[in-house]
C-alpha positions as CSV (number, residue, x, y, z in Angstrom):
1,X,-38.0,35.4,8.0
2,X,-39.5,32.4,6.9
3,X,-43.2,32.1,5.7
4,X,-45.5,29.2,5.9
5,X,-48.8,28.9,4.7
6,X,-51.2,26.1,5.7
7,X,-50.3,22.9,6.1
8,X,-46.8,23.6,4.8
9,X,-44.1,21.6,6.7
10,X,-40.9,22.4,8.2
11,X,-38.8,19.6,8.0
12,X,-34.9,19.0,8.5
13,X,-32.3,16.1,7.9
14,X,-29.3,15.9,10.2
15,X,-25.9,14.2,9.2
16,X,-26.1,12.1,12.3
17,X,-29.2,11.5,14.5
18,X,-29.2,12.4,17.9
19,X,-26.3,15.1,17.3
20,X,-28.3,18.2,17.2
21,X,-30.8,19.6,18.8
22,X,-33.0,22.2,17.4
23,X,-35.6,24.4,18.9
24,X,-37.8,26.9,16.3
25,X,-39.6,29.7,17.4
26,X,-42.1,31.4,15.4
27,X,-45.5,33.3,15.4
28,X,-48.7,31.6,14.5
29,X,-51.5,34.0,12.7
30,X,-55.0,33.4,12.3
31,X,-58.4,35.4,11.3
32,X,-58.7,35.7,15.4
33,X,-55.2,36.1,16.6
34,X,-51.5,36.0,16.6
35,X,-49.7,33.8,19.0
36,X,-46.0,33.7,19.1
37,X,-44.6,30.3,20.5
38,X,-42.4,27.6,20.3
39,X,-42.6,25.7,17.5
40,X,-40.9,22.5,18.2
41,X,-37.4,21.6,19.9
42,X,-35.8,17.9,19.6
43,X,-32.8,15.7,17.8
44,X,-34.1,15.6,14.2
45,X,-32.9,11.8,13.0
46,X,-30.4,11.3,9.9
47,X,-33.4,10.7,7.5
48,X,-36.4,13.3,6.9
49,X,-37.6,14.7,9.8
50,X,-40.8,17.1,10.2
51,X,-40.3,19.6,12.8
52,X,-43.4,21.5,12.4
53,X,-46.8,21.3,10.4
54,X,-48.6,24.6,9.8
55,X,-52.4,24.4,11.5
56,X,-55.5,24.9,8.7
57,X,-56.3,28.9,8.4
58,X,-52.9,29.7,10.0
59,X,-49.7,31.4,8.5
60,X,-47.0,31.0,10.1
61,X,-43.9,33.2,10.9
62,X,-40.5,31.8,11.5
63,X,-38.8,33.7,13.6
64,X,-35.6,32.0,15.2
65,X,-33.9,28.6,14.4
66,X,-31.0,27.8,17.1
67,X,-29.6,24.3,16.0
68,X,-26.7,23.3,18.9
69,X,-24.0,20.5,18.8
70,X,-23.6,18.3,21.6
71,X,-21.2,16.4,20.2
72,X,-17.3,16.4,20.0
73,X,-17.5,16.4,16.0
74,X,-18.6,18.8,13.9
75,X,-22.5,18.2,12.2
76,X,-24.2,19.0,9.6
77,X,-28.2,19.5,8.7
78,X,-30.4,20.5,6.2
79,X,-33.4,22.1,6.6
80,X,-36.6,22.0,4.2
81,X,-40.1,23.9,3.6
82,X,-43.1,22.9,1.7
83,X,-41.7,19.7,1.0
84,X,-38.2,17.1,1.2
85,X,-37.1,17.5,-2.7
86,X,-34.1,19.1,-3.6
87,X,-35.8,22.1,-4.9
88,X,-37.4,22.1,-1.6
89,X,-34.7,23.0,0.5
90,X,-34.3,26.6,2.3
91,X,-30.5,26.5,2.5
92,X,-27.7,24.0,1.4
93,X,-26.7,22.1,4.5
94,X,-25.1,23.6,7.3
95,X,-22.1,22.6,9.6
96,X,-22.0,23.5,13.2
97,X,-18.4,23.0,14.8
98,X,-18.5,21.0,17.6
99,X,-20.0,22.2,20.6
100,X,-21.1,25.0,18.7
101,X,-24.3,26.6,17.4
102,X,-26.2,28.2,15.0
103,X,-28.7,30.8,15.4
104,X,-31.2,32.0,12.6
105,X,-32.4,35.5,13.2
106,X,-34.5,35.9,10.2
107,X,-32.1,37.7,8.5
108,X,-29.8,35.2,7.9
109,X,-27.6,32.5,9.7
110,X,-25.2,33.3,12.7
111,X,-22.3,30.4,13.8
112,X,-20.3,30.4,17.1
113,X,-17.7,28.1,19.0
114,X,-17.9,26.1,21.9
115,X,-16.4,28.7,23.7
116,X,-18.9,31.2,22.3
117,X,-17.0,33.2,19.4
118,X,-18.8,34.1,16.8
119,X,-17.1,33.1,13.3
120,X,-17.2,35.8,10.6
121,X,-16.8,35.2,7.1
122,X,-14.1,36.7,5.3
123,X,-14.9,38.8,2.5
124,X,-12.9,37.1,-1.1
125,X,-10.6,40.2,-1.6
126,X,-9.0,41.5,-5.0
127,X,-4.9,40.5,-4.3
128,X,-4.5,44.4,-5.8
129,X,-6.0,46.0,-2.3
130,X,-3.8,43.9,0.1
131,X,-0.8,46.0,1.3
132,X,2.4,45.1,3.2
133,X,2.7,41.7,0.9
134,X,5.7,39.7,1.4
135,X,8.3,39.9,-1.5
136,X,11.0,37.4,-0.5
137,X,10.1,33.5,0.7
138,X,11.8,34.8,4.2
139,X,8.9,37.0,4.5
140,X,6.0,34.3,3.8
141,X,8.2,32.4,6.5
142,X,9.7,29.9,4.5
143,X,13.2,29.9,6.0
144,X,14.8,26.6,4.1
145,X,14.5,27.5,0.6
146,X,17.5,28.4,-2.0
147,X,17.3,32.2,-2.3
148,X,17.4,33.9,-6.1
149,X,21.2,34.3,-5.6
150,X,22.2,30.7,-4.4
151,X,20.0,29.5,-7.2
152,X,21.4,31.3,-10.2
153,X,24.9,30.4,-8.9
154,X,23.9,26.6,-9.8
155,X,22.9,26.7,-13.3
156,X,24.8,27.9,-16.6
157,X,23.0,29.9,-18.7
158,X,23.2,30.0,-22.2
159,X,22.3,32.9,-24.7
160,X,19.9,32.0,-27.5
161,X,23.2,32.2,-29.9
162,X,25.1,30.3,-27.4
163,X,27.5,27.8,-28.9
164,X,27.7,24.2,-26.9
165,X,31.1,23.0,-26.3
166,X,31.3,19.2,-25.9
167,X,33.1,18.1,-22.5
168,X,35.9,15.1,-23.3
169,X,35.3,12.7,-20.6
170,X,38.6,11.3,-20.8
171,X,37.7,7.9,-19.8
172,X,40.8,5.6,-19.4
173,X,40.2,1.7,-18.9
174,X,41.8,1.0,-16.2
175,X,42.5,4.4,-14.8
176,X,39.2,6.0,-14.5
177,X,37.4,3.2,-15.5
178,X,37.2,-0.5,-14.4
179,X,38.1,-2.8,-17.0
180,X,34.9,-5.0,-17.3
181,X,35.6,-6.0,-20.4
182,X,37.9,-4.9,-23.8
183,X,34.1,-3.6,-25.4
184,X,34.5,-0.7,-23.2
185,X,37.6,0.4,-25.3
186,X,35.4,1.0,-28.3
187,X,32.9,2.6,-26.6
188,X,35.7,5.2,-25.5
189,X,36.8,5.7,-28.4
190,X,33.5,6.1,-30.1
191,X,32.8,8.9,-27.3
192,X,36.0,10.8,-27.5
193,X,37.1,10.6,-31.1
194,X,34.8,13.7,-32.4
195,X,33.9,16.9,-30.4
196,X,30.5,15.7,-31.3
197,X,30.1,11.9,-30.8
198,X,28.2,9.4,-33.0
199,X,25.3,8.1,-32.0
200,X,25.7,6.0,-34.5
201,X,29.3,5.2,-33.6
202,X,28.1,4.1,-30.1
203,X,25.3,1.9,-30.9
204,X,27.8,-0.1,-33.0
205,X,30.3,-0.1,-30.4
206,X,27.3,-1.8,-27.4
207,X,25.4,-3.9,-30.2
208,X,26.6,-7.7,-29.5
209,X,27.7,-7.0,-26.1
210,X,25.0,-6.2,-23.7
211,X,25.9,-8.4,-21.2
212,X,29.8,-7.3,-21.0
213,X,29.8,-10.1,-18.5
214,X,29.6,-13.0,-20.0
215,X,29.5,-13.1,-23.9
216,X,26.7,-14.4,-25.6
217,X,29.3,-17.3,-26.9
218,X,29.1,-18.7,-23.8
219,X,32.0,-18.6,-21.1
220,X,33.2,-19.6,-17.2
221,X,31.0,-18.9,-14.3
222,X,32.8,-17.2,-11.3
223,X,29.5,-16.2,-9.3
224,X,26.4,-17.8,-8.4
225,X,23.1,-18.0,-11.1
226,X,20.1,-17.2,-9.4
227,X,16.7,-18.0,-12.2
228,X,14.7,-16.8,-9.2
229,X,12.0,-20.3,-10.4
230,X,12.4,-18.9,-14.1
231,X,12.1,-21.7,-16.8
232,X,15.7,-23.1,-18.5
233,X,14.9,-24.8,-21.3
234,X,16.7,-27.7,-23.5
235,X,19.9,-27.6,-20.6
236,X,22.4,-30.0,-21.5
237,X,24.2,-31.0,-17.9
238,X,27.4,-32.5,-17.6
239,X,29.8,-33.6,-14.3
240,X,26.6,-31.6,-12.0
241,X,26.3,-31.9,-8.5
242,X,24.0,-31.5,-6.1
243,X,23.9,-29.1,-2.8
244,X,23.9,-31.4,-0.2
245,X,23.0,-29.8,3.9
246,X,23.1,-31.2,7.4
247,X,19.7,-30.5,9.4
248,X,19.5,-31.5,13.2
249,X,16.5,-32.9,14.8
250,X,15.0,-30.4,17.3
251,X,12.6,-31.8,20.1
252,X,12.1,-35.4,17.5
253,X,11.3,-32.8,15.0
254,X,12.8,-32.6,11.4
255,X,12.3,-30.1,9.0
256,X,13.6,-30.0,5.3
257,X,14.4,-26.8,3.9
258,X,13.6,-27.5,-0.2
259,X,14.6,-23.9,-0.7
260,X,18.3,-24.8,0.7
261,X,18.7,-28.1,-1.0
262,X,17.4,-31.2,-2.3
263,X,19.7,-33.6,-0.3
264,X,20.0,-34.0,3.3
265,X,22.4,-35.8,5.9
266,X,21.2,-36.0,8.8
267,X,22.8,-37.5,12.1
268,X,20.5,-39.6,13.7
269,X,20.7,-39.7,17.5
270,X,16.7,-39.6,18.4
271,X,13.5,-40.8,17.3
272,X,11.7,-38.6,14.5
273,X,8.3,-38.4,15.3
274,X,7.7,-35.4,12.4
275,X,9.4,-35.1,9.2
276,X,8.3,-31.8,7.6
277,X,9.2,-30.3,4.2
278,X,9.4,-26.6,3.7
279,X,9.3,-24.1,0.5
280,X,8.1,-27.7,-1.1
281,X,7.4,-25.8,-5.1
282,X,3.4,-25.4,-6.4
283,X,1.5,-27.8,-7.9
284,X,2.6,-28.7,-11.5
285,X,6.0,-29.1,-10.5
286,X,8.4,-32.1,-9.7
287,X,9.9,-31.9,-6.3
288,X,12.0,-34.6,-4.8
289,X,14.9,-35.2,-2.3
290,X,17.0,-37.3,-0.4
291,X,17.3,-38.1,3.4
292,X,20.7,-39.8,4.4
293,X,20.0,-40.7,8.1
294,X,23.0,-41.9,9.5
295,X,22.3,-43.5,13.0
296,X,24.0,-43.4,16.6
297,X,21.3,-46.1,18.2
298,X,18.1,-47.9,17.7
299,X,15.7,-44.8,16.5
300,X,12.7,-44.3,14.5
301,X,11.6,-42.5,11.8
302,X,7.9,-41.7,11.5
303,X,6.7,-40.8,7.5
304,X,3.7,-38.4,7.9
305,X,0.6,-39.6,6.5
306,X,0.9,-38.4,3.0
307,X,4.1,-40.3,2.2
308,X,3.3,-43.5,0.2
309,X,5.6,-46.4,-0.5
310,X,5.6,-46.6,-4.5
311,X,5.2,-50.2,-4.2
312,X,2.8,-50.2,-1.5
313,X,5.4,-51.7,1.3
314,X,5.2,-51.2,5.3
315,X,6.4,-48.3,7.3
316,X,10.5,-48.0,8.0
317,X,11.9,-50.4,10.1
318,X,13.6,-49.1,12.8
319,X,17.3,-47.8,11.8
320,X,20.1,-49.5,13.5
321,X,22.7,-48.2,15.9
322,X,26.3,-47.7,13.2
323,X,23.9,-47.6,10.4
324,X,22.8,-45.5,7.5
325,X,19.3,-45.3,5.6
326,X,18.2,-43.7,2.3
327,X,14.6,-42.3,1.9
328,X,14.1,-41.0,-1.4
329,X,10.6,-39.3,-2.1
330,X,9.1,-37.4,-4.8
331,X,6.0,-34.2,-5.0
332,X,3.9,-33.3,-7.9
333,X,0.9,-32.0,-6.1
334,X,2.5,-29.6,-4.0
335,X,3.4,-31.7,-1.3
336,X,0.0,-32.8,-1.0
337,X,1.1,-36.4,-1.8
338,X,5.0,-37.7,-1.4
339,X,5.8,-41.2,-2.9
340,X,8.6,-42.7,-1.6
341,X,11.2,-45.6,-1.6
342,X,14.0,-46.1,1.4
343,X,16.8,-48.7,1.5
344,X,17.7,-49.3,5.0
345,X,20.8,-51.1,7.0
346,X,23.8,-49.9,4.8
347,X,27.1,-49.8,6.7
348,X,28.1,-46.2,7.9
């Protein structure tokens, strides 16, 4: 039972407003006369809400609190006497499943389900005074898991006193082993020339040769290098080349793949009315290519608006039919600004 004393308040906080719905019933005693009544019902907001002030010369007797959840979630509230604080509060906040209620009696706090079951609390109990506990993982259910026997059968065990034997991998290059590279010989060896390899012997036998291939002397290429935009420094080229594709206008559309290469043939059998340039690289970087347009008829090339002739010349003239034209055109914004030249009317 709760006790109030003039002018105390009752007061609650909900965790949503308009959730709950909480009616209080209690019993109102004066010098004169006792009079037991409702003492407020309502949806107490999500901030401080005062249910009930206590009248002057009156205590008052809380008898009953029902709180019940008309929502599909469970809520939460708070309820407070004498005052909002902390300290103030009569119990920590409550949650009401959904649909459910709550019912104080005052003698303490009763929850049921939507479908009217009251919940009881379970007790903590000592493990000790639990009988007829599973001893195997098939009795907790768990059907899947390596039993003791299966598990034991998988692992070696080895006495405190227990001598380790090395295990010879008998490595042969060439047999058992691909032969990557002669280096691999003396790591063998250094492996299976003592019951007890060398650490030693084996670091001596990798150092120099951590990339077994292709020596740090230098050597032929069989593959394709891929810097993935990393920085090469101080190159010295000789007899390069350049990868060279064949794009086809789509609808007067062209687009340049920078990402495939940085030269481009192109047959030229309709007007280009956009050029575009894709996977053009960042700012801070030179970009540039060349577009071969070899032409079947009278067509035009449009440049879009950021292209610039380096000497300040007039658009392309149109190309001519049996002849070829070279735009070259250079980046270093990001593709923000293109300068370019073009010499047109070459022979195909």
């Amino acid at each position: 039972m709760l006790i109030l004393n003039a002018t105390d308040t009752l007061s609650a906080t909900a965790g949503a407003a308009t959730a709950l719905t909480v009616t209080v019933y209690g019993l109102e005693v004066t010098s004169a006369a006792q009079t037991f009544k409702r003492l407020y019902q309502g949806q107490p907001g999500n901030t401080v809400t005062t249910l009930y002030t206590t009248p002057a010369a009156t205590q008052t007797l809380v008898k009953t609190i029902v709180v019940a959840n008309t929502t599909g979630g469970a809520q939460t509230i708070a309820f407070f006497q004498a005052g909002t604080a902390a300290a103030n509060a009569i119990v920590p906040a409550i949650s009401v499943d959904a649909g459910g209620m709550a019912v104080y009696d005052g003698t303490g706090w009763i929850f049921s389900t939507i479908a009217g079951a009251v919940k009881q609390a379970v007790a903590a109990l000592a493990w000790a005074v639990i009988t007829g506990t599973p001893t195997t993982l098939a009795g907790y259910g768990i059907t899947d898991a390596y039993t003791k026997t299966v598990a034991d059968g998988r692992y070696d065990f080895l006495g405190a006193a227990a001598a380790v034997t090395p295990t010879t991998l008998a490595l042969v290059i060439g047999t058992n082993v691909q032969a990557y590279n002669a280096n691999l010989t003396a790591i063998n060896q250094a492996l299976t020339a003592t019951s007890s390899p060398s650490f030693t012997a084996v670091t001596t036998a990798v150092t120099g040769h951590a990339s077994l291939d292709l020596a740090l002397a230098g050597g032929t290429m069989s593959g394709t290098l891929a810097h993935a935009g990393q920085l090469v420094t101080t190159p010295k080229l000789q007899a390069y080349t350049e990868t060279k594709t064949a794009p086809a206008i789509s609808s007067n559309v062209l687009t340049l793949d920078l990402s495939l290469s940085n030269v481009f043939r192109v047959a030229c059998g309709a007007n280009i009315t956009t050029l575009t340039m894709s996977n053009v690289p960042a700012t801070g970087q030179l970009a540039e290519f060349t577009l071969i347009l070899d032409y079947s008829g009278a067509y035009t090339l449009t440049l879009p608006g950021a292209f610039h002739h380096i000497t300040g010349g007039s658009a392309p003239a149109v190309g001519a039919n049996s002849k070829t034209d070279t735009l070259t055109a250079y980046t270093t914004d990001g593709g923000t600004t293109w300068y370019y030249n073009m010499a047109q009317g070459a022979t195909t």
